[in-house]
VEXDRENDREN-324345 format. One line per 5 residues: number of its first residue (from 0); their letters; for each residue x, y, z of N, C-alpha, C, O, CB. Coordinates in steps of 0.1 Angstrom, whole numbers, padded with zeros to 4 digits. Each point is the difference from the previous one (the first is absolute). Glycine has a CB too. Layout:
VEXDRENDREN-324345
NUM = A = X/Y/Z/X/Y/Z/X/Y/Z/X/Y/Z/X/Y/Z ~ ...
END
This chain:
VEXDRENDREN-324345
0 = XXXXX = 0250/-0044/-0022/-0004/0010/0010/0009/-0002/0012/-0001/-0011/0005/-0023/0012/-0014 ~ 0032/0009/0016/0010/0002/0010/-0012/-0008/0012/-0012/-0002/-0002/0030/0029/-0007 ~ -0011/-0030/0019/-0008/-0006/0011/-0007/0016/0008/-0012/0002/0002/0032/-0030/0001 ~ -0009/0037/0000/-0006/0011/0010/-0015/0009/-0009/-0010/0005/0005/0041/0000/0010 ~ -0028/-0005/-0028/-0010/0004/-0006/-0017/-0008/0004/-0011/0005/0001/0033/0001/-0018
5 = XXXXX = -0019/-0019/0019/-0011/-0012/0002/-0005/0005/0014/-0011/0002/0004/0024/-0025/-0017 ~ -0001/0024/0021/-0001/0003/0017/-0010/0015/0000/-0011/0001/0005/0041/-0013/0004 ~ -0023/0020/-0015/-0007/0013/0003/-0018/0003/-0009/-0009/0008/0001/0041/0003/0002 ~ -0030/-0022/-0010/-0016/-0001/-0005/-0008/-0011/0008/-0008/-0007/-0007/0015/0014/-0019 ~ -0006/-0010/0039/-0003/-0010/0000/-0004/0007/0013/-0010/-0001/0007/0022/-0018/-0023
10 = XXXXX = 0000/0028/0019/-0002/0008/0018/-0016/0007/-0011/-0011/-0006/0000/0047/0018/0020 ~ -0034/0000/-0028/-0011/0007/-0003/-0011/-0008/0001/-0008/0003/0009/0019/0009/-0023 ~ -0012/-0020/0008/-0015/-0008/-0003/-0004/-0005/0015/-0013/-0001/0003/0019/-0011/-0031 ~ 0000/0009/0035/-0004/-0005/0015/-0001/0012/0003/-0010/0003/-0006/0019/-0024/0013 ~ -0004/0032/-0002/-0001/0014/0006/-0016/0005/-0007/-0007/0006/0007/0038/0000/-0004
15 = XXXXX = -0034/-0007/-0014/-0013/0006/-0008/-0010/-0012/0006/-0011/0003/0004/0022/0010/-0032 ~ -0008/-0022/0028/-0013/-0009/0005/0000/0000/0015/-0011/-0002/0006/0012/-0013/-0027 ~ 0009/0017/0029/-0006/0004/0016/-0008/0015/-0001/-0010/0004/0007/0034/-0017/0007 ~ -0014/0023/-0026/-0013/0015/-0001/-0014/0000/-0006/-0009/0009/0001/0029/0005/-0005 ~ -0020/-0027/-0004/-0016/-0002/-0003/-0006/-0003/0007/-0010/0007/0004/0011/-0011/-0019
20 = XXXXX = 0001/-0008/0021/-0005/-0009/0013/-0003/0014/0012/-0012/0003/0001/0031/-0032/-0007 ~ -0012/0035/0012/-0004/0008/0007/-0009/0014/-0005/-0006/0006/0009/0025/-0019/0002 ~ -0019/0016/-0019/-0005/0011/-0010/-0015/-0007/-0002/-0010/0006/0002/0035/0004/-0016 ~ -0025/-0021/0010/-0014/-0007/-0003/-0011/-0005/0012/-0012/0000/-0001/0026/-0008/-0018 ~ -0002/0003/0033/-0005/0002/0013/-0011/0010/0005/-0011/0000/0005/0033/-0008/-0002
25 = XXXXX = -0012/0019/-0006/-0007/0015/0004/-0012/0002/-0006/-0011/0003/0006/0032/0006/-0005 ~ -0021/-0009/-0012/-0011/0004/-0012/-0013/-0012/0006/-0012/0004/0002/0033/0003/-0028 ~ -0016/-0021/0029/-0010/-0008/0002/-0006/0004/0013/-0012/0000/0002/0021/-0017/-0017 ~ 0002/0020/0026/-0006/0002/0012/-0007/0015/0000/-0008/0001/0009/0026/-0017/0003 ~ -0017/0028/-0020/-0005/0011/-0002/-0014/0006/-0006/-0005/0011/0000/0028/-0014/0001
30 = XXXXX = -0027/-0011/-0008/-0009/0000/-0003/-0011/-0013/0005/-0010/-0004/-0006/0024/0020/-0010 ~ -0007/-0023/0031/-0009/-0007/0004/-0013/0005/0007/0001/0012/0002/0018/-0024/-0003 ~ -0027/0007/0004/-0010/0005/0007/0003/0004/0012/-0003/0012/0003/-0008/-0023/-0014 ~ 0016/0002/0019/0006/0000/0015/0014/0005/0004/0006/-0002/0010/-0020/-0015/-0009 ~ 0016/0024/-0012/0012/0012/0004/-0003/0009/0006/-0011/0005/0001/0018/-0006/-0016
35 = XXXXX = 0000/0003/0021/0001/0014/0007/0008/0015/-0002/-0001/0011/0005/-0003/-0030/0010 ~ 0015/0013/-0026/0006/0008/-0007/-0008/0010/-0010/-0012/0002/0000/0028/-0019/0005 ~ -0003/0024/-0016/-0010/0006/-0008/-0006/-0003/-0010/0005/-0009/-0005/0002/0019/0012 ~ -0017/-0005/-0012/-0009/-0005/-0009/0005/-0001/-0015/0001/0011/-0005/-0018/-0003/0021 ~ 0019/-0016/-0022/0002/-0001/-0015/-0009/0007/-0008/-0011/0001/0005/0019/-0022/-0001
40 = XXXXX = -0005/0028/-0018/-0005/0005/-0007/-0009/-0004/-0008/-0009/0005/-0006/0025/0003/0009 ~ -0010/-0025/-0002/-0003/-0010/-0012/-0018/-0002/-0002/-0006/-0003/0010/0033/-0011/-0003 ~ -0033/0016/-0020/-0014/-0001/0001/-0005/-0015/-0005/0009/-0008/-0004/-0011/0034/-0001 ~ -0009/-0030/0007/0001/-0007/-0014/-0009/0002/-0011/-0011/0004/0003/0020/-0019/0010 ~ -0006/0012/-0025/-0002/0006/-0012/-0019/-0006/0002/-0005/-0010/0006/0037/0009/-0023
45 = XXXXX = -0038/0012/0010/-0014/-0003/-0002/0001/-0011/-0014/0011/-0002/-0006/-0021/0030/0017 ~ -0002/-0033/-0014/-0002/-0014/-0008/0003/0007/-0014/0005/-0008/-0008/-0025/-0008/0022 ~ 0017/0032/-0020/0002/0002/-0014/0017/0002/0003/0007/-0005/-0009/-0034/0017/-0001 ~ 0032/-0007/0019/0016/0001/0003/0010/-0013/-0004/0011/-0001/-0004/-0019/0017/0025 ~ -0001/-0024/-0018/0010/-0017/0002/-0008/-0003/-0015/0010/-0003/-0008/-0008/-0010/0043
50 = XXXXX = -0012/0013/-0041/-0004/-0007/-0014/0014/0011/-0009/0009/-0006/-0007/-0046/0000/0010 ~ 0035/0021/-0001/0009/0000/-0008/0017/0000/-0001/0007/0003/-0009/-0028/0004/0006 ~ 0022/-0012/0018/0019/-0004/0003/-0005/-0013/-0007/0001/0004/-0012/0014/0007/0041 ~ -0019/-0021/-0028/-0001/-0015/-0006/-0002/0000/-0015/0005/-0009/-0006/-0016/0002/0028 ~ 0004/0015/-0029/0003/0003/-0013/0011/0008/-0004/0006/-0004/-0010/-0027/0001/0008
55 = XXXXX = 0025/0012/0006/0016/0001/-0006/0011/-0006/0003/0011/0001/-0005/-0017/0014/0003 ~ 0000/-0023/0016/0015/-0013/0003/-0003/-0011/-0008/0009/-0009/-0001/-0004/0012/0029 ~ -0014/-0005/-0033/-0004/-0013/-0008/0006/0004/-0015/0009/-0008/-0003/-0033/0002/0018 ~ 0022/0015/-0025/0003/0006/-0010/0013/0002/0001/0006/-0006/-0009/-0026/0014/0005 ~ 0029/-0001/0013/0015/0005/-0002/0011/-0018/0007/0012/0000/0000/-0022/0037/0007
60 = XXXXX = 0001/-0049/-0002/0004/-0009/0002/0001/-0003/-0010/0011/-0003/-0004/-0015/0000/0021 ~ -0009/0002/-0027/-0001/-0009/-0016/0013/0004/-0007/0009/-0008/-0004/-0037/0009/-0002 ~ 0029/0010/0005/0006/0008/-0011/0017/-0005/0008/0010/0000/-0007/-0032/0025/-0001 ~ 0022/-0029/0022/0013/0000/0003/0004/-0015/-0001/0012/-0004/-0002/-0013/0024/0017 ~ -0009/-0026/-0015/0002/-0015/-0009/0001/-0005/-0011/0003/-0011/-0004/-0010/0010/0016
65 = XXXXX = 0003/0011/-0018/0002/-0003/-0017/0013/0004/-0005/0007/-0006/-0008/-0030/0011/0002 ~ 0026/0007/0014/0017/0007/-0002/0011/-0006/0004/0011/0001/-0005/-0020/0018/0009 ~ 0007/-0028/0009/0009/-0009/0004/-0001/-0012/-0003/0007/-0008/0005/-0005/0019/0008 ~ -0013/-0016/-0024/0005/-0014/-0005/0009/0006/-0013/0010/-0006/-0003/-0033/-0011/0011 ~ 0021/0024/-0013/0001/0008/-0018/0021/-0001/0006/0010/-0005/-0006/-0042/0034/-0004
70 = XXXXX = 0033/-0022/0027/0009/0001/-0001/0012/-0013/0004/0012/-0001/-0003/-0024/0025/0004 ~ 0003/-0034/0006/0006/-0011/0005/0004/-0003/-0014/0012/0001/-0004/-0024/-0010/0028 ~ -0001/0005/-0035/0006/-0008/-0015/0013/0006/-0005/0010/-0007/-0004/-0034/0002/-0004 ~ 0023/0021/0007/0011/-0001/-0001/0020/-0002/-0001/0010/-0002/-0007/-0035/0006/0008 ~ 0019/-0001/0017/0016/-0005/0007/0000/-0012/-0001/0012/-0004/-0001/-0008/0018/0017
75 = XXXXX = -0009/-0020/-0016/0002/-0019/0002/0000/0002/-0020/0000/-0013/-0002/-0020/-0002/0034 ~ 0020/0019/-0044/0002/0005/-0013/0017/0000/0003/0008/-0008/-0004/-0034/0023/-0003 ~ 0029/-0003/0014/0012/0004/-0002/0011/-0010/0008/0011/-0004/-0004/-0020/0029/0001 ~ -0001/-0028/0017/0010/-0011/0001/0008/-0014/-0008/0012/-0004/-0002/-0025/0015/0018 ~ 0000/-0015/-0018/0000/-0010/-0013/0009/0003/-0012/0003/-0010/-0006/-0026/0007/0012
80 = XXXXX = 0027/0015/-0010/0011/0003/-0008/0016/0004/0004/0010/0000/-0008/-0030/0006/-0002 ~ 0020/-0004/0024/0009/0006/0005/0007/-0009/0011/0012/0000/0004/-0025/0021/-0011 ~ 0004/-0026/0011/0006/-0007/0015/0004/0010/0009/0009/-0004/0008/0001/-0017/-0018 ~ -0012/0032/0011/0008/0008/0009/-0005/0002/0015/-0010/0006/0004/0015/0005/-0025 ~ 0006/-0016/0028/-0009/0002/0016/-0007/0013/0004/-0010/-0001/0007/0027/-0012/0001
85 = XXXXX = -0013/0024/-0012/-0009/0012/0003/-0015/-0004/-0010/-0009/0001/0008/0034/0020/-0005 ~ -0028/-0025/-0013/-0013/-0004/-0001/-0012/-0009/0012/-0012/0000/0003/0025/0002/-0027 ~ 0000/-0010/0029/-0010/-0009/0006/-0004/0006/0009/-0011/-0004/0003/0019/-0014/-0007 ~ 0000/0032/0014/-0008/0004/0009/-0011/0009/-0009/-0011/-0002/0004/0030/0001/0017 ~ -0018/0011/-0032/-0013/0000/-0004/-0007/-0006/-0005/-0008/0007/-0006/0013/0006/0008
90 = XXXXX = -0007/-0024/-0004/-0008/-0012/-0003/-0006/-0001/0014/-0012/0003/0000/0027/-0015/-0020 ~ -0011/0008/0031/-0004/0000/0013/-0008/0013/0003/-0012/-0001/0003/0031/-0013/0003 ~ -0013/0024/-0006/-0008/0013/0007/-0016/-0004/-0007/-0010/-0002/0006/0034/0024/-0005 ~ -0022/-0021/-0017/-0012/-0002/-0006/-0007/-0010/0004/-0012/0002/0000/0020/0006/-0016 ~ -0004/-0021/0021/-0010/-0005/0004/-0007/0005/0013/-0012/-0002/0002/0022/-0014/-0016
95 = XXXXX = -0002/0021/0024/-0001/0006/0015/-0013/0010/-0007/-0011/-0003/0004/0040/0002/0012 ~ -0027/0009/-0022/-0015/0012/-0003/-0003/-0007/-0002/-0003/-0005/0010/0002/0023/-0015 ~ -0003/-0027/-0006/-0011/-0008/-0006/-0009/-0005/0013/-0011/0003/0002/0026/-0012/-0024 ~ -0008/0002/0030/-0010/-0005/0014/0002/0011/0006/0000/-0005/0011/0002/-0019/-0007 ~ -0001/0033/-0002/-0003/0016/0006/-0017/0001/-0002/-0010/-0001/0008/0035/0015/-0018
100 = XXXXX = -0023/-0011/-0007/-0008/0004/-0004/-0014/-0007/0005/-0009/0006/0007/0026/0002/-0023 ~ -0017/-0024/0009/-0008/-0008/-0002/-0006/0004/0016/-0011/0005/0001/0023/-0024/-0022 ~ -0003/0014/0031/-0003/0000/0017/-0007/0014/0003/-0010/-0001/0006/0031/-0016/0002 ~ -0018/0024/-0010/-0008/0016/0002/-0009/0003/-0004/-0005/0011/0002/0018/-0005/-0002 ~ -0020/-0018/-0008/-0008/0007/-0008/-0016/-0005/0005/-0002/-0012/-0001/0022/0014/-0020
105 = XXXXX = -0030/0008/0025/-0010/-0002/0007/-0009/-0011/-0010/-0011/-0004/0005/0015/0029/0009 ~ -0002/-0028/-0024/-0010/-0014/-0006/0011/-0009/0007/-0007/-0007/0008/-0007/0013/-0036 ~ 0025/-0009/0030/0001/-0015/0003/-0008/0001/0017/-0001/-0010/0006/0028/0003/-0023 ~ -0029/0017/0020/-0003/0001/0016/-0015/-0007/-0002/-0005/-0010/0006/0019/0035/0004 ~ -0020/-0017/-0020/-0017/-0004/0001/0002/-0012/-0004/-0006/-0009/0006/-0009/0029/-0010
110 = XXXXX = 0021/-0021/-0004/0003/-0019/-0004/0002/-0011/0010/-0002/-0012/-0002/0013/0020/-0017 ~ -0003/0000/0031/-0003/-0013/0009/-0004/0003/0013/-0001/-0008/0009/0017/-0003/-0020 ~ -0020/0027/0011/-0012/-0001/0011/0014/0005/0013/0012/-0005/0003/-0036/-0021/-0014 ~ 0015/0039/0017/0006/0009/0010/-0004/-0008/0016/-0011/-0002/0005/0006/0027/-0023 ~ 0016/-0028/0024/-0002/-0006/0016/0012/0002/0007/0008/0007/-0007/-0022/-0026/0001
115 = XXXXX = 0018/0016/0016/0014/-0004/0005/0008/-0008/-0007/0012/0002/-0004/-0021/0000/0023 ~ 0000/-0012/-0021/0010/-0006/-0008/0012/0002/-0012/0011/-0006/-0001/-0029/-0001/0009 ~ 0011/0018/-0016/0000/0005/-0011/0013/0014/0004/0009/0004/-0008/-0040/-0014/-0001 ~ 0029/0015/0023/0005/0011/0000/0012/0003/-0005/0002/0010/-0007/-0013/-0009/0020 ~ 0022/-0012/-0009/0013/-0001/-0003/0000/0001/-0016/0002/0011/-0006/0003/-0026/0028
120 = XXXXX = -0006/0010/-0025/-0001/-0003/-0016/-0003/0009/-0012/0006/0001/-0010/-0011/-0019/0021 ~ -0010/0029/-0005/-0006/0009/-0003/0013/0012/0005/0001/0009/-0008/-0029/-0021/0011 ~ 0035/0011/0006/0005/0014/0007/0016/0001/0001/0007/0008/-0006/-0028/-0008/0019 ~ 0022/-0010/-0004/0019/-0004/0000/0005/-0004/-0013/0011/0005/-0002/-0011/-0014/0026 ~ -0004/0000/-0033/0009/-0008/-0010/0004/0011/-0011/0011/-0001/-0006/-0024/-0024/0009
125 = XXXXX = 0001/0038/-0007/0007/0006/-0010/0010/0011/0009/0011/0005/-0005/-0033/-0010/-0014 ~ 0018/0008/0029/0017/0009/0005/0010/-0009/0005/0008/0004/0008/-0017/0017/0001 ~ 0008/-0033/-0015/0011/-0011/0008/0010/0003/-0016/0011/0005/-0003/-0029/-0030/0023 ~ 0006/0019/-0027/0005/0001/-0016/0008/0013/-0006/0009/0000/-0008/-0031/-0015/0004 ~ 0016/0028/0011/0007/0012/-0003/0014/0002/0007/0008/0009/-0004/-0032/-0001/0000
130 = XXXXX = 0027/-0019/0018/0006/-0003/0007/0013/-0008/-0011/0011/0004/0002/-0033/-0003/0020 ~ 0020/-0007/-0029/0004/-0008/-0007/0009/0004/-0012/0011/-0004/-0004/-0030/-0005/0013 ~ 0008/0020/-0014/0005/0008/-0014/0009/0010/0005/0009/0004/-0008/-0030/-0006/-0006 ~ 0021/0006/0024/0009/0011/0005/0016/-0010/-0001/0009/0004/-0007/-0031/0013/0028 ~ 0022/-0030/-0014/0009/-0003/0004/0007/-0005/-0009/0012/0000/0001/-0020/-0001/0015
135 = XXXXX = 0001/-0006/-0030/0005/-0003/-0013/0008/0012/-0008/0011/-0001/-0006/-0030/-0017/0006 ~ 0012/0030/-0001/0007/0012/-0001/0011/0009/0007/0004/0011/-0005/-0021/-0015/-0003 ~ 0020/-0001/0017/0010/0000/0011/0009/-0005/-0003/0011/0007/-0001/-0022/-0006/0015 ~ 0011/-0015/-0015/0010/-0009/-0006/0005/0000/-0012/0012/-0003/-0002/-0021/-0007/0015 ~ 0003/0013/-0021/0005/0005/-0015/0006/0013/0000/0010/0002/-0007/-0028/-0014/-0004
140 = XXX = 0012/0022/0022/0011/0013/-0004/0015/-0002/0009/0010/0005/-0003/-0032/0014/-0001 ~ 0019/-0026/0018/0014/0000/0001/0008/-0013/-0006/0010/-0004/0005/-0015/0019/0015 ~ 0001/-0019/-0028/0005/-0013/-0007/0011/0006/-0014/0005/-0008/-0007/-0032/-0008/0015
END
């Protein structure tokens, strides 16, 4: 991979994270109480609203974990026959969804219990991970 290619993906990714960081500012301060600005749209979901976002994020997680191990065995299959460096990054990507999945998925949440503590883990780690998969696929296409 050329070095200015590295440079100019590197400016992007910092330029999108000062526009989230301030984009997410807004949104948080817009829907604070003690704003004075304008009022967010944002509701929050009534208890049958959130039971049934948590059952279809729970079900379309399963199903995205069963698909991404089926697909890790495989590449790490082809690698195993091939040695070919373009496998190893999809051998990698596959494992990157695999903890996508697994981390997104609202049973490991009830499994260890919703707090601060938990938030990061519950919230940041699977768009860190999608953070991840983007960049492994990045690298393989301009590779």
């Amino acid at each position: 991979m050329k070095v200015p290619r590295v440079v100019l993906i590197v400016a992007v990714v910092l330029c999108l994270t000062f526009v989230g960081y301030f984009a997410g500012t807004y949104l948080v301060l817009s829907i604070s109480p003690q704003s004075s600005g304008p009022r967010s749209t944002i509701r929050i979901p009534n208890p049958d609203e959130l039971a049934t976002y948590i059952m279809i994020r729970t079900i379309v997680s399963t199903i995205n974990t069963g698909l991404s191990i089926c697909l890790l065995v495989v590449y790490a299959g082809i690698y195993l026959r091939t040695r070919a460096e373009f496998t190893i990054g999809l051998v990698t990507l596959a494992a990157v969804l695999l903890l996508y999945a697994v981390t997104s998925n609202p049973l490991l949440l009830g499994l260890i219990g919703f707090g601060s503590h938990t938030l990061f883990f519950a919230m940041g780690l699977p768009e860190l991970l999608t953070s991840a998969a983007v960049v492994v696929l990045l690298y393989l296409s301009l590779k």
